[in-house]
C-alpha positions, 0 to 999 in steps of 0.5 A: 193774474185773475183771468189765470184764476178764473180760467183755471176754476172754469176749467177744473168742473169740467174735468172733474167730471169728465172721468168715467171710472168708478174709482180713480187711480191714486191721486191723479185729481190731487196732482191736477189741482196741485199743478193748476194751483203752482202754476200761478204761485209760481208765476207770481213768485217770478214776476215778483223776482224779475221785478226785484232785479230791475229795481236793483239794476236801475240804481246807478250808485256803485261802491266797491268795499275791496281795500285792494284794486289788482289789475293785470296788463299786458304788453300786447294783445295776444302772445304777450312777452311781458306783464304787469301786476299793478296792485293800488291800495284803496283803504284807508289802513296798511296791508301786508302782502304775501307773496302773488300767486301767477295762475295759467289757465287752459280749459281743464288745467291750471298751473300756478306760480308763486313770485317771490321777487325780483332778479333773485331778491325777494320783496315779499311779505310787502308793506303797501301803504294806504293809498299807494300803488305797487307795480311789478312786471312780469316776463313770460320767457322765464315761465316759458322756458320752465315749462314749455307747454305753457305757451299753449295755455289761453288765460293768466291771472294774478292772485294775492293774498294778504297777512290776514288770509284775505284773497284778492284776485285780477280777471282772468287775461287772453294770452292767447286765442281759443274757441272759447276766448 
């Protein structure tokens, strides 16, 4: 950091005196003194945040404060019949819950489905108690005979939201390959 300082003060004299015009154009010498100054600040500015960012890497104490855990699986890796939404209550209070939200994803669309139940009884809104793991399997036949356009959709994710408005969601599953999965 001091050679960038030192080298930067050698090298300014001799290009301040190396013009030959009788007036200069504009602030060309102000912009140069301007670039050789936020060179090195910006330099330091970067080190300092590289830095900050190992430190915090380097701490090994991970704690989530999520009340629920939402985990999407499925039966088979690729071109699954059959999900699983599995939804784990890890507060220590009761939560109700809305009605899931099934998100097909492809590169530039969406669609997205609300589950209201099972074998046309509907169990939402949802009580899960503290502690207590709610699972509920999903077949993508229905979906796919709804709309068959969906078999070419590449990701799914389940998305729930609590009485409280809060959002909850999985990561996003392949359903099938792509370039980009």
């Amino acid at each position: 950091m001091k050679q960038l300082f030192f080298t930067s003060f050698l090298v300014f004299p001799l290009a301040a005196s190396a013009q030959n015009e009788v007036r200069p154009e504009g602030y060309k010498l102000l912009w140069f003194v301007a670039v050789l100054v936020a060179i090195p600040v910006a330099y330091y500015l970067i080190s300092r945040l590289v830095q900050k960012t190992r430190n915090q890497k380097s701490r090994s104490v991970s704690v989530s404060w999520r009340k629920l855990k939402i985990d999407l699986l499925k039966d088979r890796p690729y071109r699954p019949n059959v999900l699983t939404m599995r939804v784990t209550n890890r507060s220590r209070k009761d939560i109700d819950l809305q009605a899931p939200v099934l998100c097909f994803r492809k590169i530039w669309s969406k669609r997205k489905f609300k589950l209201k139940g099972i074998n046309r009884y509907e169990i939402y809104p949802l009580y899960l108690e503290a502690g207590k793991t709610h699972e509920l399997r999903i077949d993508l036949s229905v979906f796919y005979s709804h709309d068959r356009k969906l078999k070419r959709f590449y990701w799914a994710k389940i998305r729930v939201f609590d009485t409280h408005g809060k959002k909850y969601s999985s990561s996003y599953i392949t359903l099938r390959k792509s370039l980009f999965s």
